[in-house]
C-alpha positions as a Markdown table, in Angstrom:
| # | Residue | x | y | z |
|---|---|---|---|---|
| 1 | Unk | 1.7 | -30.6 | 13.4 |
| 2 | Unk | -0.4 | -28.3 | 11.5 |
| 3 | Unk | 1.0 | -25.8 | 9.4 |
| 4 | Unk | -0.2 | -22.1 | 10.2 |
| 5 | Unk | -2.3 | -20.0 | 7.9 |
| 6 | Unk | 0.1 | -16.9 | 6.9 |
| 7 | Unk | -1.9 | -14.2 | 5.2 |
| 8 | Unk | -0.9 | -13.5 | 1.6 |
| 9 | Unk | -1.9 | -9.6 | -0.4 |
| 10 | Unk | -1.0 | -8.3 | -3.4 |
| 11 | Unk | 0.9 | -5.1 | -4.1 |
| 12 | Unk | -1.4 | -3.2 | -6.6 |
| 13 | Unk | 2.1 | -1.9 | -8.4 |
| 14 | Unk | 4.6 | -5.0 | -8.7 |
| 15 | Unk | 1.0 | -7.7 | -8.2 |
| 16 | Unk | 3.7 | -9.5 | -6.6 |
| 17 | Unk | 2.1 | -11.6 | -4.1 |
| 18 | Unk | 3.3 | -11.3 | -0.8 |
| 19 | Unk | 3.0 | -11.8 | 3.1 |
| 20 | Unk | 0.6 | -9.7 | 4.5 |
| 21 | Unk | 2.6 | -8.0 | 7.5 |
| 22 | Unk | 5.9 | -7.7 | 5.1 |
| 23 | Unk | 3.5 | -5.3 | 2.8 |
| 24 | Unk | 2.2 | -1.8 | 3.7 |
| 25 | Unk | -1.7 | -0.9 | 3.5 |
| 26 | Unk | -3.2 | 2.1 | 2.5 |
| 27 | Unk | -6.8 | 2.8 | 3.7 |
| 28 | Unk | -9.8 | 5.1 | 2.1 |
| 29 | Unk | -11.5 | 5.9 | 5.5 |
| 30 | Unk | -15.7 | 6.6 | 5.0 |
| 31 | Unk | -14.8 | 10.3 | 4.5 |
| 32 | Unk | -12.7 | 9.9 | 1.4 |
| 33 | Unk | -8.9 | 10.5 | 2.8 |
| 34 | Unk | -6.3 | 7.8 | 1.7 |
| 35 | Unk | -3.9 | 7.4 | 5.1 |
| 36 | Unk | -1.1 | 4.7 | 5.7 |
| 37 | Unk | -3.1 | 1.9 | 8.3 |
| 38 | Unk | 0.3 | 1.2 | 10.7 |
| 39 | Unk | -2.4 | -0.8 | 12.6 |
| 40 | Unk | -3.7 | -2.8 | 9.6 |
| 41 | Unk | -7.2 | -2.9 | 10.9 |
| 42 | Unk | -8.6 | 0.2 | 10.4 |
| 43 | Unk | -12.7 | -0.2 | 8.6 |
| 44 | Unk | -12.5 | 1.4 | 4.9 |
| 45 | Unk | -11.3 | -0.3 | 1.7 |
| 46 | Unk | -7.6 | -1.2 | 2.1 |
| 47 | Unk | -5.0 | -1.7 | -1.1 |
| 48 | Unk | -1.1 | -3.0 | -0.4 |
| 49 | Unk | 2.2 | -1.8 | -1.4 |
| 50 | Unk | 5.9 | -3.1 | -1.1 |
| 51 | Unk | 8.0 | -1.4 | 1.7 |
| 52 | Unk | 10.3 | -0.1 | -1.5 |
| 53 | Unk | 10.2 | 3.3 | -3.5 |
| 54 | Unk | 10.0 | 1.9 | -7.0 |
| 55 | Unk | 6.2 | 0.5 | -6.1 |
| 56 | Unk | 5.2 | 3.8 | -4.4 |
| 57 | Unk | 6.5 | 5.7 | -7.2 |
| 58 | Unk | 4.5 | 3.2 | -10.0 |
| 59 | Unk | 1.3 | 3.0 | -7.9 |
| 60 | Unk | 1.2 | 7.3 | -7.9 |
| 61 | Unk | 2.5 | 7.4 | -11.5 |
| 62 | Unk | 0.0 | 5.3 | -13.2 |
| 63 | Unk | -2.7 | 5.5 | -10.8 |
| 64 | Unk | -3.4 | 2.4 | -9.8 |
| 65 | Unk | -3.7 | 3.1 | -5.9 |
| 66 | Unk | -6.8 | 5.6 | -6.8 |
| 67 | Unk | -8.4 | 2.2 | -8.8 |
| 68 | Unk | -7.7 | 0.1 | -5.8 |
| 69 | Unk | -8.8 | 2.2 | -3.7 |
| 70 | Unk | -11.9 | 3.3 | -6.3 |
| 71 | Unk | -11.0 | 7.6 | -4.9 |
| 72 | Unk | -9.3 | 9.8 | -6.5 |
| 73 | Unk | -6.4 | 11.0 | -4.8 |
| 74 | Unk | -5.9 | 15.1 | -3.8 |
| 75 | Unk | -2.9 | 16.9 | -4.4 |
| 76 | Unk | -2.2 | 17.3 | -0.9 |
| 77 | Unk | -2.8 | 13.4 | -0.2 |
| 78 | Unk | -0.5 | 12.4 | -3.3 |
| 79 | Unk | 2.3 | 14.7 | -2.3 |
| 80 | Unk | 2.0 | 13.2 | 1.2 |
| 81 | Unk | 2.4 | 10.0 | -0.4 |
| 82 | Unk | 5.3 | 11.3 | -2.2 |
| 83 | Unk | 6.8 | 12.7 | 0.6 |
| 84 | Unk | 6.4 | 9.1 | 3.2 |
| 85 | Unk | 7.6 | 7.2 | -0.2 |
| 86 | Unk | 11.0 | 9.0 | -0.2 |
| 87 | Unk | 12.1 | 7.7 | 3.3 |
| 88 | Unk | 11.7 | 3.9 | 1.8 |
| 89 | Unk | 14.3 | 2.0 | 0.4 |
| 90 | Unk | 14.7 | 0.9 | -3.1 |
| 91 | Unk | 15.0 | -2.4 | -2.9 |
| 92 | Unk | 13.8 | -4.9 | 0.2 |
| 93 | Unk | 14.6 | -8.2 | 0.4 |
| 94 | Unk | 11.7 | -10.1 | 1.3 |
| 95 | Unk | 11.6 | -14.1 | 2.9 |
């Protein structure tokens, strides 16, 4: 039997390499706005993050979510961030 192909992303704060669906993806639609893609296909340049609060909280802090994403984040989209960040859990225990 042959084995099936199981998508692998990185997190841009950890660069732990993950599966795809056990990561979160943040998308920079055509108009500039950074949103969380639930659907994982929306069209724009996508960047991945662990379901945890530490990564969230490194991503914001040192900016690497606005290189990965080549924007620069508003203060209204960053807080928003914040704010969805703070429901996670810090730690996750991945397969």
């Amino acid at each position: 039997m042959k084995n099936k192909h199981i998508p692998q992303r990185t997190c841009v704060a950890c660069r732990q390499i993950r599966n795809k669906k056990s990561l979160i993806r943040l998308v920079c639609a055509e108009n500039g706005a950074v949103e969380i893609d639930t659907s994982t296909n929306r069209p724009g340049r996508g960047a991945y993050l662990c379901p945890k609060k530490g990564c969230w909280e490194v991503a914001l802090r040192r900016n690497h979510l606005e290189y990965a994403l080549r924007t620069k984040l508003s203060d209204d989209t960053r807080q928003a961030l914040i704010n969805y960040s703070n429901n996670l859990p810090e730690e996750v225990e991945f397969e």
